[in-house]
N, C-alpha and C positions, 0 to 999 in steps of 0.2 A: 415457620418453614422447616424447621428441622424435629420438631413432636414426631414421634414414631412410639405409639400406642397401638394399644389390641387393634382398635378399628385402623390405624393405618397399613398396619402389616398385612389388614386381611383385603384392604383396597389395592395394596401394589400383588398378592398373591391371584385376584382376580381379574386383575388385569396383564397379568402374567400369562395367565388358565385363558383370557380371550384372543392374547396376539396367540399363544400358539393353535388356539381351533381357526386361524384365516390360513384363507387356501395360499399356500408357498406360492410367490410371486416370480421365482426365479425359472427361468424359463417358456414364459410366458408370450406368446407369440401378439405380438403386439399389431402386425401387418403382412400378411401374407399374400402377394400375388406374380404373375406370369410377365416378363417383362416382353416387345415384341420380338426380341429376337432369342428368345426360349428363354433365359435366365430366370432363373426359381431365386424370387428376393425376398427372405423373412426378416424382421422386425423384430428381437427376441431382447427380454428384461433378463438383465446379467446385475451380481451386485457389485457396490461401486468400490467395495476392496476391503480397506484397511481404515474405518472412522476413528478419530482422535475427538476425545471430547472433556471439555474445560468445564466443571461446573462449580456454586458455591451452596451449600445449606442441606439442599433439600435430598434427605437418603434416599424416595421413591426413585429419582433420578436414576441412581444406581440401576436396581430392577429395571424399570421401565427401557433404558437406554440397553443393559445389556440383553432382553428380549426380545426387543426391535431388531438388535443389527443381528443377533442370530439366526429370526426367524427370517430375515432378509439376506442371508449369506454370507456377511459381512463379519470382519473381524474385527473388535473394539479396544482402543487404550482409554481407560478412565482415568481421570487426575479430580478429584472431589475435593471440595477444600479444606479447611484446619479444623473448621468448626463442627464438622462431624465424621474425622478421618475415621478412629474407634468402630463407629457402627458402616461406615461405608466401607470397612476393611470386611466387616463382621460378614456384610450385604455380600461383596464380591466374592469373597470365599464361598459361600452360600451356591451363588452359579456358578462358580468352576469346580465345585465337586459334585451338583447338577448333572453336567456337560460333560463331565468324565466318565459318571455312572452310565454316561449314555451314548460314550464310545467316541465321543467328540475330544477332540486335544485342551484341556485347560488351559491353555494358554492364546486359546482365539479369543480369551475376553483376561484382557492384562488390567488391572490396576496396580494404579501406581501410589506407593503406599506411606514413600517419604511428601513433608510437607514442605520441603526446599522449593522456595519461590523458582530459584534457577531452573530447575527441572521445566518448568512450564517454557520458559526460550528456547531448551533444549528441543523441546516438542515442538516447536512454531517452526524449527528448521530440520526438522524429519519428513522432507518430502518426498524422502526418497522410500519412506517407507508407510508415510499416513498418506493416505488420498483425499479428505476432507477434513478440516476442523470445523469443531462446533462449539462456543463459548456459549453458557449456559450461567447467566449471572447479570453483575452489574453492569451499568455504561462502561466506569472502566472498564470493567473485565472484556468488552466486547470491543470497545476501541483499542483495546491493547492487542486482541488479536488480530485486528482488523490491520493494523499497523503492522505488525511484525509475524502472520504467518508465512511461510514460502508455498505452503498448498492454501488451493482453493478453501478460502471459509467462510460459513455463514454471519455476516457479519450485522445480520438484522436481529431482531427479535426485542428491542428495548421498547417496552409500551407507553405509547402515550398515546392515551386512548381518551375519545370524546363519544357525549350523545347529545344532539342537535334536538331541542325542545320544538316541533315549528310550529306556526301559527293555529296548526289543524290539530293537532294531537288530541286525545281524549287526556285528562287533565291525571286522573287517577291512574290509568296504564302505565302515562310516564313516571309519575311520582314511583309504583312499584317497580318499573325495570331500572329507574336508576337509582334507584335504593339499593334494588341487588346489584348492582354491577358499581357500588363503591362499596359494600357492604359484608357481603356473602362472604370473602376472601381477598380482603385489603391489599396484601403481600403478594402478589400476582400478578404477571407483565399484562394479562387482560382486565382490571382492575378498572375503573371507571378514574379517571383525573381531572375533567374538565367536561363543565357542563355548559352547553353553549340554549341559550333559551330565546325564543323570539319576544322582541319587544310586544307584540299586541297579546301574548300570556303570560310577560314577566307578573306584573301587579298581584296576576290570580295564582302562580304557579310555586313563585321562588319564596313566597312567606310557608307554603306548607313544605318547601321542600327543607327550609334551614328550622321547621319545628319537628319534624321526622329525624331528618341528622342528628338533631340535638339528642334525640330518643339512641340512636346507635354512638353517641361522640364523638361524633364526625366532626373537625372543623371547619368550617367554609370559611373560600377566600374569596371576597366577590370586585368585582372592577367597579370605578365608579359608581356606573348607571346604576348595577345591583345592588351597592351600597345602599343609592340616593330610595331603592323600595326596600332596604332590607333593614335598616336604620335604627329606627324601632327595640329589631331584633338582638341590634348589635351585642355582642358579648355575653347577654343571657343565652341567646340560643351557638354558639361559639362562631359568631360571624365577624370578620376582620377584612380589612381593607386586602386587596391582591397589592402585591411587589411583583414587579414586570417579570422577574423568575419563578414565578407564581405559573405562569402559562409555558409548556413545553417542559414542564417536569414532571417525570415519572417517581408519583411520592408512595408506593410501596406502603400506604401508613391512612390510617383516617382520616385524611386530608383532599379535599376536592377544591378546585377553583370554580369560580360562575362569572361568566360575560353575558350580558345581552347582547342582542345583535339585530340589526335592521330587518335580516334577510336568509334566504337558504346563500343566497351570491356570498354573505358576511360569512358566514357557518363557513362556505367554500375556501375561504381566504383567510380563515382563522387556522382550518385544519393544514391547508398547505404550507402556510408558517411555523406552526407549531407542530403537529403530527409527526409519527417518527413510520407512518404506510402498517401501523397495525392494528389495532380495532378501533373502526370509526361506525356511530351508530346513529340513528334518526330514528325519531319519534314523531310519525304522524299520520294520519289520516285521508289526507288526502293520495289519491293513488297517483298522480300525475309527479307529486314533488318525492314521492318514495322515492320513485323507477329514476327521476333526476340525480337524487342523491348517489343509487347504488351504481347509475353508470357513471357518475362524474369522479366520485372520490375515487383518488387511489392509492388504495391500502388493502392489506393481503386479505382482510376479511373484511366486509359490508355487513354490515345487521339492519335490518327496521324492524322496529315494534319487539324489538328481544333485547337481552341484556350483554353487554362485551362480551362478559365473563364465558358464554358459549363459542369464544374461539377456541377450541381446546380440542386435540386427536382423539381424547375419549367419546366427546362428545359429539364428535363429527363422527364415531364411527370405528376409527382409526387403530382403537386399541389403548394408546399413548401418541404422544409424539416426541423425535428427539429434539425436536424444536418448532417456536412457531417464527420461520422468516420472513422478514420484510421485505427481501431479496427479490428481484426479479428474475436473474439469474441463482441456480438451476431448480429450486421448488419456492413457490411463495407459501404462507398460511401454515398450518401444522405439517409437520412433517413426519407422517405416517410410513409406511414399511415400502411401498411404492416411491415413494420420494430421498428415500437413502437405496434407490436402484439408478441405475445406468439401461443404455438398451445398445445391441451392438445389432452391423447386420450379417445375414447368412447369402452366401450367394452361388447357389449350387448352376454346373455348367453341363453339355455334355460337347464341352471340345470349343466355345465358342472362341473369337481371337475380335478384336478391336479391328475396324477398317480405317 
């Protein structure tokens, strides 16, 4: 998470180069019409002020976050954590003499440069001057703000993400989407953690999926039943019994859990227990139990037949995102340049009065 090489530098300058070519969102007439008694009613994206944002590791963040709330109108406080203050100092300076050369105040993108944990309480009770927080990191780090900000925060985004093997699947589709989606980029809140398999293709499914793993050194954790077909395998191919905190953990690490399960219903009742509403996936073939899955779960993103790891703002489009939330309340899913706006209304008269 924290490697900042030639190729990284030039993936946060690129995606720098694409939020600024999206058309400015601010001012954007969201709904305009004639109310009956003449009132002119528009519907207009205003940004939502002053973002405050907590993160830990990764320097792209930097870039990425202070881009977004710029090209969105919005003014940003960074607090990046200890483990790459250095370069994240390096990063921020970088955009405020950007932003200066370019007639903007350097100080619409503040970071904060000391690593005193206190600072960050301080910030949870600056509501009179941040209008959203956004924790960007671990469970604690996300509980912690969840707990003790005084503004509105996002307090989703911790993945624990499944993909539902069903009955129908094409056998080799799923083996490659969940290969990449524990594989591709481990350390990742869209990261594969639990693979939930139906019983009538455990047999055929889960001995090639713990001889593939074994090829990237993934370990698998499996429950019982996957044990009782994986068995065999144990140990050579790095397969180990699940410990009931095996399930509903976000392991950031080459580590996957496997359950079988009766049913799409089981699948249903696995994710609701364990799932944290962020990327839930399904692998199958049949079109009837797709369409069931993506309308029944809910989680900020639904995948079939693809891999988690495309829950992501780039990859939807978006640019970046400052986050991806699990929030219902005010954006779910990535949160693109649209989703760090507000909308206010306009309500032009010529004299009208209330009866």
């Amino acid at each position: 998470r924290m490697t900042l090489n030639e190729a990284r530098v030039k993936d946060m300058a690129d995606a720098a180069r694409n939020i600024a070519s999206f058309d400015d969102p601010i001012g954007e007439i969201l709904e305009h019409r004639e109310l009956p008694n003449g009132l002119d009613l528009e519907q207009v994206r205003v940004p939502l002020g002053v973002i405050g944002v907590i993160y830990e590791s990764r320097p792209n963040v930097t870039i990425d976050i202070a881009t977004l709330c710029l090209k969105s109108g919005n003014g940003v406080v960074l607090r990046g954590g200890k483990e790459c203050i250095i370069t994240n100092t390096v990063l921020a300076g970088i955009v405020k003499d950007a932003i200066e050369s370019a007639g903007i105040p350097r100080d619409v993108v503040l970071f904060i440069e000391s690593t005193d944990r206190a600072l960050v309480g301080e910030m949870l009770e600056m509501d009179d001057v941040i209008d959203l927080m956004i924790p960007r990191g671990s469970a604690d780090l996300v509980n912690f703000v969840g707990q003790n900000a005084k503004m509105p925060a996002i307090t989703g985004g911790v993945g624990v993400s499944h993909t539902y093997v069903d009955a129908s699947a094409d056998l080799k589709k799923a083996l490659a989407i969940v290969v990449n989606a524990k594989v591709q980029r481990p350390t990742v809140c869209n990261a594969l953690d639990t693979v939930l398999v139906h019983q009538g293709v455990a047999r055929d499914f889960l001995p090639r999926l713990a001889t593939e793993f074994r090829v990237h050194d993934v370990e698998l954790r499996a429950d019982g039943r996957a044990m009782s077909v994986l068995g065999a395998l144990a140990g050579g191919a790095h397969v180990s019994p699940a410990k009931s905190d095996d399930f509903g953990t976000e392991f950031l690490a080459l580590i996957a859990s496997v359950k079988i399960v009766d049913s799409i219903d089981d699948a249903f009742d696995h994710i609701v227990e364990y799932g944290s509403r962020h990327s839930e996936a399904i692998v199958a073939e049949d079109a009837e139990t797709v369409e069931r899955f993506l309308n029944e779960v809910d989680a900020g993103v639904v995948l079939a037949n693809t891999s988690t790891r495309f829950n992501d703002g780039a990859e939807f489009g978006l640019g970046a995102e400052v986050a991806i939330s699990t929030n219902k309340l005010h954006a779910r899913g990535p949160m693109g340049l649209k989703e760090i706006t507000s909308y206010k209304w306009k309500v032009r008269g010529q004299g009208q009065i209330r009866q």
